[in-house]
Structures are given as C-alpha cells and as structure tokens.
N, C-alpha and C positions, 0 to 999 in steps of 0.2 A: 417608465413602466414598472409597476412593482405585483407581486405576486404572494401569494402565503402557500408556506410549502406545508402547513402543517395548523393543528389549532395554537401549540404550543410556541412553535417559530415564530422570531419576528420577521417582517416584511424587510426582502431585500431587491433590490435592484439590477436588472441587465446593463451590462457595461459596452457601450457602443462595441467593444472588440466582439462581444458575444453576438451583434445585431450581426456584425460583419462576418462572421463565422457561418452564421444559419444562411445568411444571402448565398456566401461562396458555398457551402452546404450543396444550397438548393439548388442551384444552378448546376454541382456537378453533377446533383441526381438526375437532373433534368435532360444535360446532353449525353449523358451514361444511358436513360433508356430509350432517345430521340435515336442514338448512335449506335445501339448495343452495343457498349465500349464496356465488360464488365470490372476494368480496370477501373472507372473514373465514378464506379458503385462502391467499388472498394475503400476507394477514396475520400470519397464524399459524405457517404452514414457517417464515418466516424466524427466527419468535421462539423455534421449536422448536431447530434447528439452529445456534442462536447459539453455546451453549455447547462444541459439540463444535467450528466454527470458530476458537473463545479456545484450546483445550485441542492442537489441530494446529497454531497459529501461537506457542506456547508456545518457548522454547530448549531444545536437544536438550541444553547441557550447560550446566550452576550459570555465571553469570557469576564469571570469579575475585574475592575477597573479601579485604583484610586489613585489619584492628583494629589499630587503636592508640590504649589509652586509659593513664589514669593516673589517681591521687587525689590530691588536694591539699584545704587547707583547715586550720586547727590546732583543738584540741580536741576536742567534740563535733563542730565542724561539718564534714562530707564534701561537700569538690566533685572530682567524678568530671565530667574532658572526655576526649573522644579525636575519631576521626575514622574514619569506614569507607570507604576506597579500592577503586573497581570499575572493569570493566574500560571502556576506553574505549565498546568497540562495545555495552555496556548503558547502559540510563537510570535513572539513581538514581529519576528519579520512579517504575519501576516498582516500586522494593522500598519497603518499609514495615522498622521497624526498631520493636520490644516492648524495655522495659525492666521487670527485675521488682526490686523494694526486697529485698537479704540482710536475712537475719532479724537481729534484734539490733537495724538500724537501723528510721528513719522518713523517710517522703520531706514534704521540708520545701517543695517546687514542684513543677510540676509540669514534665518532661524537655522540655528546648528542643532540637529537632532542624532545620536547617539544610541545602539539599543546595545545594552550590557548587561547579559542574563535576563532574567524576566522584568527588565527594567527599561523603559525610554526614556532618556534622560535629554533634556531642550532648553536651550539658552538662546533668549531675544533681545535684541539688542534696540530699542527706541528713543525718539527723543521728543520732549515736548517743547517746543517755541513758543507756547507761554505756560502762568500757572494752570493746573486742570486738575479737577477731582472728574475721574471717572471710571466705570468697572471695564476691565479687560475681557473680550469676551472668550467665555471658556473653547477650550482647544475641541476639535471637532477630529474624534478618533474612528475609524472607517475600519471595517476586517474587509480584505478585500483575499478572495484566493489567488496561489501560485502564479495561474497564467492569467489571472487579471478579468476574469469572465464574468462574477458574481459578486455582490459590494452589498453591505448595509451599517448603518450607525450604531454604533455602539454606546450604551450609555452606563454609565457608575457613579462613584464618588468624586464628583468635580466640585470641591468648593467655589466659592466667588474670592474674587481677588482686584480689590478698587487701588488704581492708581494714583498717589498723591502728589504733588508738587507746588509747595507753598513758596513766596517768600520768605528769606532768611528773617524777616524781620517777625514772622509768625510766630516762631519761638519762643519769644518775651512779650508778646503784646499782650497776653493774660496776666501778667505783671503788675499792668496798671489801672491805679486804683481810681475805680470807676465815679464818677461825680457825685451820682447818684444810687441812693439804696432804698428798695422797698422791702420792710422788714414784715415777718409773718405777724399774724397776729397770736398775742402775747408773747412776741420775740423782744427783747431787749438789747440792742447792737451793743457789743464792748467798746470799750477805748483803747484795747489793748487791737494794734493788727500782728497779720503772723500767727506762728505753729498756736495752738494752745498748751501744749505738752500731752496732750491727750495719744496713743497710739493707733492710729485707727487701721493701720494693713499695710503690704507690702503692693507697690508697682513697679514697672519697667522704670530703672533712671533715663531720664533726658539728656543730651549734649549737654545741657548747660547746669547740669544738676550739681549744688553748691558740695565740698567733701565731707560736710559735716552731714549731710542728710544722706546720705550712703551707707547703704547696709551693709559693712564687709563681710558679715558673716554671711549672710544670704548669698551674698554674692560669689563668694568661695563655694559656697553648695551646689549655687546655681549653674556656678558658671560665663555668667552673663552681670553687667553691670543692675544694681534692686536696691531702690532707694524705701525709705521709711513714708509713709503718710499717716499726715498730723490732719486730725479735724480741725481747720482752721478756720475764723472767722471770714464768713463770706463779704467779697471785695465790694460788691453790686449787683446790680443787674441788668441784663443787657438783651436789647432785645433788635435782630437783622429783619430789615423789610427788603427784599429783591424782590424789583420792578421788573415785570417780566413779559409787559407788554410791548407788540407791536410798533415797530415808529417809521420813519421816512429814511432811516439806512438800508432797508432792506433784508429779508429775510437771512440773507449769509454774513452781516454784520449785528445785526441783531443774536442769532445764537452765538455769534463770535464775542459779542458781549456780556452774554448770557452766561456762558461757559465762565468766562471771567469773575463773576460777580457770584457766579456757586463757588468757583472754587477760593474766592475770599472769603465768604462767609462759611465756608465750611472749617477753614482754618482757623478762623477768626474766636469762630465757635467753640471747635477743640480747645485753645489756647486759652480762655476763659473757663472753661467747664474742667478744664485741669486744675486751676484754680479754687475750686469750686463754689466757682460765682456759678447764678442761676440764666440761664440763657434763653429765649424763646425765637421763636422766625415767622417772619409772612414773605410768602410769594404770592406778590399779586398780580393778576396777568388780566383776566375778566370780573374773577371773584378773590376773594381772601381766602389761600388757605395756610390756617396759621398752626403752630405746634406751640400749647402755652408753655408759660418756663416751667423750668426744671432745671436737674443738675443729675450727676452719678451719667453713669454706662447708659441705664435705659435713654436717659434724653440724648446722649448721644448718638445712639443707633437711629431714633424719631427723627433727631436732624440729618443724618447722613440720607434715611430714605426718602426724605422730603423734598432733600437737596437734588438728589440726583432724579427725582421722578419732575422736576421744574422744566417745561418747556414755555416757546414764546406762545404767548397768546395770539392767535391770529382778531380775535375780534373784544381790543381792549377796554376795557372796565372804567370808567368815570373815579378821578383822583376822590372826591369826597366820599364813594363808595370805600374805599379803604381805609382812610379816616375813620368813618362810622364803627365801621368793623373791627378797627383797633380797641377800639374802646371793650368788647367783647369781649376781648382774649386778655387785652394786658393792662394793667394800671398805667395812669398817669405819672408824669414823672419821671418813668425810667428810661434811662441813657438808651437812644434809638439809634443807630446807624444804617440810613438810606444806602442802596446799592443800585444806582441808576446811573445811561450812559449822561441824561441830562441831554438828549438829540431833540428833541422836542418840548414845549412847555409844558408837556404833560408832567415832563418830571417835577419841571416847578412847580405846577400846580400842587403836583402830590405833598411836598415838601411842607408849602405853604399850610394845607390843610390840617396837616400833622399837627405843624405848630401852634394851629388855631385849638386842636381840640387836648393840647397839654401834653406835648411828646418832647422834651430835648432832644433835636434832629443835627447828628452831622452826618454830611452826606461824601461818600467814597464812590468818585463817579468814576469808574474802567473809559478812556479815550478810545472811542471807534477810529483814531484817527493810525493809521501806519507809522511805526517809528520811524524818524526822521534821518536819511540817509546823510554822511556829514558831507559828501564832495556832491551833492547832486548838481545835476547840470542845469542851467538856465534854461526855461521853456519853457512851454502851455501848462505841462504838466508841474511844475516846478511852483508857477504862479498861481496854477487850483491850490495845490497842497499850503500856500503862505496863507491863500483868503479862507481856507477851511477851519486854517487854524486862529484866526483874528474871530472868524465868525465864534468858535468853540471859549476862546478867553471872554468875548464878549458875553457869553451865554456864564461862562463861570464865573463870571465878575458881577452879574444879577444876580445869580445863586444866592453867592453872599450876603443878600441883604437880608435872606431868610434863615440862613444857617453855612456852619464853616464847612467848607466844602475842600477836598481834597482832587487834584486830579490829577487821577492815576493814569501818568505817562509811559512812566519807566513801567512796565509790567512785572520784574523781578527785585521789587523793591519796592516794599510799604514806610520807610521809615517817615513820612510826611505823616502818616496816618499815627504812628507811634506817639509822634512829637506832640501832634493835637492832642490828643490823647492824656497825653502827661501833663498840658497845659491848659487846662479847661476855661481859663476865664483870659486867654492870651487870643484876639479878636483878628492877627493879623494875620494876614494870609502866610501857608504854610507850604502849598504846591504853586 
C-alpha cells in the first residue's frame, strides 16, 4: 500500500509493524468503548495514530545519495567495496542498504555494512564459477524510521558497476597477429609492425605492460601504474558471431552457454581493441544484430552494451539467414571467430554458410557439458556423462571439416584458442 503525503513527497510505504499497530489500535478502542474501560482508550489512540505520526515526520525530500563502489579480487573470487555518501543533515542509521548476488555469481559471505559518519561503507564478498561479464545490480537503499513504521526508496547517484572475469589467457590474446587485414580505402598497410614512434596519449598500464612502455613520470604524478600509447599499425580485423539461439539443452544450459560465450567475446574483444585492431559483433539468435567494426572507447562501450543486452532466442533464425546478413555489416575475408555450444547441427550449419559466403571461420565452442569429476563413481549416471561426451567429440570431429574448432572444456583457460591463433595455417587439432 503506498500513499502520497504531499504533491512534493515521494510515495512511501506502510510496514506490516504499522498494519499491526492500527489492528491492535483498533481493537483496543473497540473493547475500551464496548467496556467503558477508559484506560484501554488511553491506550489505544495513541497506538492507533502512531503510524500516521512516523509517516508526517517523514522527509519532504530523498536525503542526497552518492555510490561509489568498485571490484577487485583475481579469478573466481569478487570483492566488491564502495561507500554510500549522505547528506549531513540525514542519519545513515535511518537508511538500511539491500544487496542482491548478479546471476552468474554466488555470495561466498555474507555483506559487511559499516556506517561511519555520513558514510555506509559495504564490502561483498562473491565468487563466480565460471567466466562472466555481467552488471552488479545497484544496491537498493530504503529510509526507513526509528520504530520501523514508514519505508520508501531512495534514489541518487548510483553509478553501474559490470563484473568482469576473463581467462588469464585474455591478457595477450590481442597480441596476436591476425591472418587477415581489411585495409581502408586509400590506406596503405606498412611492413613495419609495432609502436610507430608517433605519441598518441596516456592509458591505465596492464599486468603485463613491458618497462620500456611505462610512463614514470606520470606514473609518479599519478600515483598508479600509466603506460605511454603509440598509434600503432593495426594487427587486423576481427569480427565475433555469438549463436544465440535456442537448441535441445535446454533453456538453463543454453543461457548457461550463452553467459560463456558473452563473457569470451567480450574479452576477447577488449584485448584486441587494446591493440587497436578493429573489431565487430553479431548475435544471432532469430535475426542479426550486428555492431560494424570499429576501434577506440566508443566501439568499445557498442560492444559491451550489445553483449550484455544478448539473450537466447526462443524461436531460432535459419543459419543462412545470418550468412546473408554478414555480408551487410562486414567484408569478406575478415578473421571471424564463431561462439557456438555446437549442441545441434544448426551450429554446423551456421559455420558451413559462413564459409560458403567468404568468412575465415574458427569456431570457440563453450562445452554444455559439466566438468568432469576425477574419482566419480561407477553408474547410470557415470555411463550418460562418458556417452554425452563421445556424442560431443564426435560432433567436434565433423566440425573440423569446415573449420578449426576449439573446445572449450576447461572454462578458465583459453590457451588452445591462443595457440590457434598464433598458428593459422597449423590444420591439427588444438583442443
């Protein structure tokens, strides 16, 4: 039940204690005039009228609000801290602050919340069990009064905050230098690869950032590790197709693969576009929708909300439909990496069409299949799990005859993908 106490007020909420108040209220007025007891009149207005006094002494306007959090932690494990800043003339003890676990992860403790002067300050501890790109949903901060009677939401400066977790092997996969290059028109490719010597800006340095490309001085200014960026001659071009239709795993292995196959190509993406190769995407699910390439920040933020807005298709798109459609968005030729589970021939098909209409297709297919337990025990279940996976090698052994195909077992680790990668004209199987 919500109410507006005012034109200016926002809309707040009775809180069961308040339903419970008016009931016990009503009932004391009740047997107080049934009884002439003027004692349990005494009693009872005030228990009556409690909650319209909480809901009048309420704030006419949201106390101001700003978030600031961040994720840290390496691998699976996510530690999310930040701080919620309010305005002096509120009291953090009146707001309450809801944390909810993004799908993909698990919450490994439970949220330590802290309020220290006009500040909340919250540390979450999660983990994700496999890779995942996805956003954390913002915290849900409630003013709620004293004795708990009258509640409403409060809203401010809540940035967004996406959760990353790639393979280590993400790192350097923008390293390698692409097969193929579609060059602009009246662009001339050098022979020279690497920096050009040109200065083009400062960025965040990388783990793996070599010392020569290190900015010390910035970095002393800064504080924080600022490596130099050279306009270098671009590596390729590279363009991610995530299949993102329906197949016969079922809907809870299907986003289970889906989740997988954003959060490789979203890495995959970055780690190129750092490079500044030019990158593009299609997810196709009933229809194509593609992002053409590009390179810099903007195509990055294009990929990020593309990636994350992918769901499964429930009612799938014909493989030569996407074929067709490539042709629209991207030239022939360019280095394509398929993102399919490969559960159905539809992936093949799609693959095959690719190749018919002038795509070098390697395909990075995520296993719907459960890591393999090393002691498991002998049984029904034992002997599905060996035929599922004879069925799955036989399906990636046909792959093959249309393009190299990797298949993503180990989920925290692409170096298979790497190694194809560096070997482009090496035909043998790599996973």
């Amino acid at each position: 039940m919500s109410a507006d106490s005012s034109a200016g007020r926002r809309p707040f909420r009775w809180t069961l204690r308040a339903f419970a108040l008016w009931v016990s209220g009503a009932v004391l007025l009740a047997f107080g005039v049934l009884l002439t007891v003027p004692a349990l009149l005494f009693v009872g207005l005030p228990i009556l009228v409690a909650p319209v006094a909480a809901a009048l002494l309420a704030p006419e306007a949201d106390p101001p609000l700003e978030l600031r959090w961040s994720a840290g932690g390496h691998g699976p494990h996510v530690e999310v801290e930040g701080e919620i800043r309010v305005d002096p003339s509120a009291d953090p003890a009146d707001l309450e602050v809801a944390f909810s676990v993004p799908p993909g992860l698990v919450e490994r403790g439970r949220p330590e919340v802290a309020r220290v002067g006009d500040r909340i300050r919250f540390r979450l501890d999660w983990e994700a069990p496999n890779p995942v790109v996805v956003p954390a949903p913002r915290p849900r901060v409630v003013w709620r009064d004293p004795v708990g009677l009258v509640e409403r939401s409060v809203s401010g400066e809540l940035p967004e905050l996406v959760i990353e977790r790639y393979p280590p092997e993400i790192l350097r996969i923008g390293a390698v230098r692409l097969e193929r290059t579609i060059a602009l028109p009246g662009e001339v490719r050098s022979r020279r690869l690497g920096s050009s010597g040109e200065f083009y800006g400062l960025r965040e340095a990388t783990p793996t950032e070599p010392p020569r490309r290190i900015n010390w001085i910035a970095t002393a200014r800064r504080g924080h590790p600022v490596a130099n960026d050279f306009r270098v001659d671009r590596t390729g071009d590279l363009v991610l197709v995530v299949d993102a239709r329906a197949t016969s795993l079922g809907p809870r292995r299907d986003a289970e693969t889906l989740a997988l196959s954003v959060a490789a190509a979203s890495g995959i993406g970055e780690s190129f576009l750092r490079e500044k190769a030019r990158v593009g995407l299609g997810v196709f699910g009933e229809f194509l929708d593609a992002v053409p390439l590009g390179s810099g920040r903007t195509q990055r933020i294009r990929l990020r909300r593309a990636l994350l807005a992918a769901r499964v298709a429930s009612t799938p798109g014909p493989s030569e439909r996407c074929a067709v459609a490539m042709r629209r968005f991207f030239p022939t030729g360019v280095t394509t990496i398929v993102l399919s589970s490969l559960a159905d021939t539809a992936g093949l098909d799609l693959v095959a069409f690719l190749r018919r209409r002038g795509y070098p297709v390697t395909i990075l297919s995520p296993s719907p299949l459960s890591p393999r337990a090393p002691d498991a025990a002998p049984g029904p279940a034992e002997l599905a799990d060996r035929i599922a996976r004879l069925v799955r090698r036989a399906r990636i052994a046909h792959a093959w005859q249309e393009a190299r195909v990797v298949d993503w077992e180990d989920r925290w680790s692409l170096a298979p993908l790497v190694a194809l990668l560096r070997r482009p004209d090496d035909r043998r199987r790599v996973a």
